[in-house]
N, C-alpha and C positions, 0 to 999 in steps of 0.2 A: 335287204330288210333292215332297217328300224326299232329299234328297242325305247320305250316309254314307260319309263317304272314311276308311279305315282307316291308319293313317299310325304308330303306335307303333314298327315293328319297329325291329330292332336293327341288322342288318344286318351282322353277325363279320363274316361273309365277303367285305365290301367292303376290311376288314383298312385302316380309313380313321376319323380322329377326324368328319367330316363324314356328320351322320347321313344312313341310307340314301336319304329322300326329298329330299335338299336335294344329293344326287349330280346331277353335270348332264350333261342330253342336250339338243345345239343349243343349248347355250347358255344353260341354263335348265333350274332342279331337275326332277326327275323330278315333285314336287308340283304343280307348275304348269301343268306339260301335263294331268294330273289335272282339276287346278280350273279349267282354263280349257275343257275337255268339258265339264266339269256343267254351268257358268256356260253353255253355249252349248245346254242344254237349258229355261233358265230355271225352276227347282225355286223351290220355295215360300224353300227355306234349304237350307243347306249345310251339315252336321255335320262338322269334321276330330274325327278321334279319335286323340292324338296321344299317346306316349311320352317313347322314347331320343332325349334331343336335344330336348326338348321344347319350352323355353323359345326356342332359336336357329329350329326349324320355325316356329314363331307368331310371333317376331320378325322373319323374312324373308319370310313370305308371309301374314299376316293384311291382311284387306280389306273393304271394307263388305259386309255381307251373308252373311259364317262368324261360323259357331259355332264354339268350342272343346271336344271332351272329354278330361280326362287319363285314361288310360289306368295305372294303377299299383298294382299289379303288371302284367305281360304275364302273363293265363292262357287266351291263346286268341282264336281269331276273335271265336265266340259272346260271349266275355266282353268282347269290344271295341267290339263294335255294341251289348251290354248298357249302355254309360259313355255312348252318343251318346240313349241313347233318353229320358232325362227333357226332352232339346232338341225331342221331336217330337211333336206332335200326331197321337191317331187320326184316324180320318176320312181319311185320305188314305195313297198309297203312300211306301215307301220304295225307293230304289236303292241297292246298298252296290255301292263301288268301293274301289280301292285303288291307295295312293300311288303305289305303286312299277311299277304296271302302266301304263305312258306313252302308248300308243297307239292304245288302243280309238277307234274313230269314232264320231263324234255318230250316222252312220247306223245303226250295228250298235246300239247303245242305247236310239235311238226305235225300231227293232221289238224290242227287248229289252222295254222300257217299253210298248208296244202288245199284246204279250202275257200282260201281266201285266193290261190292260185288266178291269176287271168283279169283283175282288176275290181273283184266283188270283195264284199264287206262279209267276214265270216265272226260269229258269238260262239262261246263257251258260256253254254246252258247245264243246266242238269234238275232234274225233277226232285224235290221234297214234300217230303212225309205234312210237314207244317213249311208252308214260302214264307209265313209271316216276315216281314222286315224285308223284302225282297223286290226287285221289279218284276213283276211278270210279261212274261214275251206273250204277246197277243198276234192269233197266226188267224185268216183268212178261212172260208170256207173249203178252199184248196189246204190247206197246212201250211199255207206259206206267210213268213213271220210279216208282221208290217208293223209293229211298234211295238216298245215296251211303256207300260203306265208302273210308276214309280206308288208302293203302299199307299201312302199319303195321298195320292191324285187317284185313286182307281176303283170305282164302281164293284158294288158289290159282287156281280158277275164276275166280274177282272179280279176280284180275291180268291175267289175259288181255284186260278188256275193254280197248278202244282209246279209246272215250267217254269224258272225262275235265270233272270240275268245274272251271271256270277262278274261282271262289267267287264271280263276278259275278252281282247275282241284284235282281229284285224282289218286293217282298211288300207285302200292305198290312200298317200300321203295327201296330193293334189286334192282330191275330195275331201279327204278327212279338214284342209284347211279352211275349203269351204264349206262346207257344214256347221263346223265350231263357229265361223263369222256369221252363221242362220239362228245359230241357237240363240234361244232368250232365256230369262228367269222366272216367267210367266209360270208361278208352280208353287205349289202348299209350303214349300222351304224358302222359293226367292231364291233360287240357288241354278244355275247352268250344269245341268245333266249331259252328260255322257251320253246318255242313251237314246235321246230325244234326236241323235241323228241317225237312229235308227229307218224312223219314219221318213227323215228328208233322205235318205238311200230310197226306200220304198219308192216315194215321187217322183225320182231322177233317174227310176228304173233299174238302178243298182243291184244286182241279184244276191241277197241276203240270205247267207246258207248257217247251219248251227253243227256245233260237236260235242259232243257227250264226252265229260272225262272217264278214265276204266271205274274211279272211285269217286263219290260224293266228296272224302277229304281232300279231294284235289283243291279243291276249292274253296275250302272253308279258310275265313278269316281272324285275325284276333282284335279283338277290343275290348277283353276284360282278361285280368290273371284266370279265371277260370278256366276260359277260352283257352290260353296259352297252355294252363297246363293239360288240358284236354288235346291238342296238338302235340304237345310233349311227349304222351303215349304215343299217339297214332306214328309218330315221326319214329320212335326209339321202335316201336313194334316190327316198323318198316328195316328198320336197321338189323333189327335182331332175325328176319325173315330172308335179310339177301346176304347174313353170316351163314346160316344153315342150310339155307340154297349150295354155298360156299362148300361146304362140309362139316363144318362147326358146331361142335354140339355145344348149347346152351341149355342150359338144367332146366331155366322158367324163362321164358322171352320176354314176359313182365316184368320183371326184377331185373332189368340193364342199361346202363346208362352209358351209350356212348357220346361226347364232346367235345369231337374232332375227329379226325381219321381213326379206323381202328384196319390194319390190316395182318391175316390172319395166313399160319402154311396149315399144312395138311393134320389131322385130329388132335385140332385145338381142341379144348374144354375150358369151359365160364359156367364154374357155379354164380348160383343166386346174391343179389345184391353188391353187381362190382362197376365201380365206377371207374371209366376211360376217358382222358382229357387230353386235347393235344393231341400229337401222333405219336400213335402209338405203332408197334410192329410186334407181333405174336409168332414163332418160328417153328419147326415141325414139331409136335405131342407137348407142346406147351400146355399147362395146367394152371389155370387163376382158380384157387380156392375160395370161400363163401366171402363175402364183404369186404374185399380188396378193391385200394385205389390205384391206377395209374396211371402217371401224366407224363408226357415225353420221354418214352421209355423204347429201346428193345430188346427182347428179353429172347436167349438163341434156343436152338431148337432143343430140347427135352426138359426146358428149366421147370421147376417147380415152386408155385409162389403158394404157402401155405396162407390162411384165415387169415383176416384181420389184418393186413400187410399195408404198407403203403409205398408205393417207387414213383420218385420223380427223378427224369435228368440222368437216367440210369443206362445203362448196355453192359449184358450179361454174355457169357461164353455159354459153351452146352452146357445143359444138366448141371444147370445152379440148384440149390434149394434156399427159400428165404421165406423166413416165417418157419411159424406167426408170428401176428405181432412184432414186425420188425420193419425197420423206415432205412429207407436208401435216397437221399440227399443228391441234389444234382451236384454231376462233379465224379459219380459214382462209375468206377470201371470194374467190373469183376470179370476173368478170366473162367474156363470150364472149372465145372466142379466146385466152385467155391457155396461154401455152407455158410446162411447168416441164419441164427435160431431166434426162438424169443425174444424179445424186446432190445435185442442188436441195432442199434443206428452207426450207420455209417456216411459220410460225406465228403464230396472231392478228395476221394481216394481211391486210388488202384488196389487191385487184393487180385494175387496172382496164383493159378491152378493149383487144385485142391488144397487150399490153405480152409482156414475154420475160425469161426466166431461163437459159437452153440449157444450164449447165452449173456446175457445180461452186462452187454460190450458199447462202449464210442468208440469207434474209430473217426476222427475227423484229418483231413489235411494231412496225409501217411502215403506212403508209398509201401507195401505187403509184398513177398515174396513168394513164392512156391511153398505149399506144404507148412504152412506157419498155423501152430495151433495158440488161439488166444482166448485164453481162460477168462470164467464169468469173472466178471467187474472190473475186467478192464478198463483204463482210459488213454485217450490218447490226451495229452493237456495241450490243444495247438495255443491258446489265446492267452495273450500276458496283459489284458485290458486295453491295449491298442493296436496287434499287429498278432497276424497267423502266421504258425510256423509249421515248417513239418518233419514228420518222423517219419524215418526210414527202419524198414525191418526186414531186413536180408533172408534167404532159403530158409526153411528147415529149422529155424526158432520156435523154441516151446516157451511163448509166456503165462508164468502162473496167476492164477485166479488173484481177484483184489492187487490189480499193479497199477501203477500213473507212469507213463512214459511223459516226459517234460521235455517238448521240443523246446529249440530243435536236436534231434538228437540220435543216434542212430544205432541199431540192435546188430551187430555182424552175425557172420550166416554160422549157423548151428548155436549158437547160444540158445541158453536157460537162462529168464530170469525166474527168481523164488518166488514162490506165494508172499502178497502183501510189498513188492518191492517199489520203493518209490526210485527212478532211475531220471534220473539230473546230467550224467556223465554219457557217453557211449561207453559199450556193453561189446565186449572185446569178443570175437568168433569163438566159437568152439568150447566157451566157457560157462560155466555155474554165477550168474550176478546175482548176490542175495544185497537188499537194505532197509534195513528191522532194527526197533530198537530189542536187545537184547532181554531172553522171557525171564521173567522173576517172579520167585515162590514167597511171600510174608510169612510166615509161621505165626500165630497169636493174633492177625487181625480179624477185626469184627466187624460186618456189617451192618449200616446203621440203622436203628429202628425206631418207628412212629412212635411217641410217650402214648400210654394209655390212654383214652377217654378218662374222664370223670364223668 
């Protein structure tokens, strides 16, 4: 089999320089969820047939094993499956899909594909509430289909049906070549339908069978930001339903945003409003608290990420806690146990078992030891206006609250520095580094104050 992904369209109505198919859902063009269905059907080859935007779609999503066809002019379906067909070999079937249709299932496909089984022509139909905008499948006294009429071309009678073409179809190849070479433009657009070889199957005795997907959103397409975001739910809903499948408990399945892989061990928990980008990896009794972000992260098993958090570019040991309110920078290694509290940023540093940050901390471009406790308002100073540096902080360091470590520079293992130390030198083991200018009392001065009004 064959794979035909129709991908030119223009898409006005996205009222967006980014073409239709490279529009993102979860995190990723609407083309990709496309081509990673077919790809999970394993087809012989994959045709994109590509347009508007043409050169930026094949620049962002070409991969071993597509084809490209240009598309140019747009005059139609028919005329756009016509551009992929010098890529395809008879002898075997074709599947035509399309770009912008995100959510179809491998399931609903393979009996799409198993229908079409033995040389007939098989549709992906499905019944709406309102078909308005739709072709309707027009079926014989028997049930059996014999053409579609496109809205625009179809008798009042023919509006009424509910059955409508979702243009997902297979055929074998050989036919489908000649049929495309029967079609005309003879139609209220002036335009080469797809569909209209519906009826020259019918004529040529072709046996035209149809499959219902499990969901109406299998099918559904985008061609306006509304659309999209209305697929944006339906897709994340999907996500949040085969986490809990999983074991996963998620607070609200509305309130989730995953944007890339999210994968999950055993009694995960995802409070409300957290957003997942990239691959992410969740390990056993992991906890995401309320409106946390995370992008290319993994986070080991019992860690806890409190409110308001952000981690990207991270990998934690067990039973971290981070948060709230605190950002881990890619570059970020934490060992078990390590504690980052409020408003703590940390970046491309190591911080090694049970050491602590609780508050109000930079760590950037540092190497952290074991059991290192570092007091709020800490800094690490890596940058001298052209070039980062790093600091090292050996075992078992207590640094006091309000300090600047000025790399490069390096804290030996059991040192204290003081409250308030600015540290320029390394910091000898085992020792007390204080550097303060020394506290002085005035006796007789006076603070000064606003002259009166007049």
């Amino acid at each position: 089999m064959d794979v035909v992904i129709l991908a030119a369209g223009k898409g006005t109505r996205m009222r967006s320089d980014l073409p239709k198919v490279l529009q993102p859902l979860a995190g990723r063009p609407l083309l990709a969820h496309v081509l990673e269905t077919a790809q999970a059907l394993a087809p012989r080859r994959i045709c994109v047939v590509y347009g508007h935007g043409g050169e930026l779609v094949r620049e962002r999503l070409d991969g071993p094993g597509l084809v490209w066809a240009r598309q140019e002019p747009q005059l139609g379906t028919g005329h756009a499956v016509q551009q992929a067909m010098p890529q395809l070999e008879d002898g075997d079937a074709a599947l035509v899909l399309y770009g912008d249709v995100p959510l179809t299932s491998v399931a609903t496909l393979e009996r799409l594909c198993a229908a079409g089984e033995g040389g007939g022509l098989a549709l992906l139909t499905v019944a709406l509430d309102d078909p308005t905008g739709y072709g309707r499948i027009i079926r014989d006294a028997n049930g059996r289909v014999v053409r579609i009429v496109e809205q625009k071309d179809a008798t009042a009678e023919e509006l009424a049906v509910r059955e409508v073409n979702t243009g997902i179809l297979i055929a074998p190849i050989e036919r489908l070549r000649d049929w495309l070479g029967r079609v005309t433009n003879r139609n209220a657009q002036g335009e080469y339908y797809l569909t209209d070889i519906i009826a020259l199957a019918v004529a040529d005795g072709v046996p035209v069978s149809t499959v219902q997907p499990a969901a109406v959103w299998e099918t559904l397409g985008v061609n306006s930001k509304r659309q999209l975001a209305e697929l944006e739910r339906i897709g994340q809903r999907n996500i949040a339903e085969a986490l809990m499948d999983g074991g996963v408990t998620v607070i609200d399945p509305a309130r989730l945003d995953v944007r890339g892989t999210l994968e999950c061990g055993r009694d995960v928990e995802i409070d409300v409003g957290c957003v997942f980008e990239g691959r992410v990896v969740l390990g056993d009794g992991v906890r995401v608290g309320a409106h946390c972000v995370v992008r290319d992260a993994t986070l080991g098993a019992g860690t806890r990420l409190a409110p308001f958090s952000h981690v990207e570019g991270t990998s934690t040991g067990e039973a971290c806690v981070i948060g709230p309110y605190a950002r881990t920078r890619p570059g970020t290694r934490l060992a078990d146990e390590v504690h980052l509290g409020n408003f703590v940023e940390v970046k491309n540093s190591t911080i090694d078992a049970h050491s602590k940050a609780n508050h109000l901390a930079y760590v950037g471009d540092a190497d952290v030891g074991q059991r290192v406790n570092i007091g709020a308002g800490t800094i690490t100073c890596n940058y001298d206006g052209a070039n980062k540096h790093r600091t090292v902080i050996e075992d078992d360091v207590f640094i006091g609250s309000d300090t600047q470590l000025v790399a490069p520079v390096r804290v030996g293992r059991g040192a204290t520095l003081g409250a308030g130390t600015t540290l320029t030198k390394d910091a000898p083991p085992e020792q007390l580094t204080v550097s303060r200018a020394r506290q002085a009392s005035l006796a007789g001065w006076k603070r000064p104050v606003k002259p009166a009004k007049k």
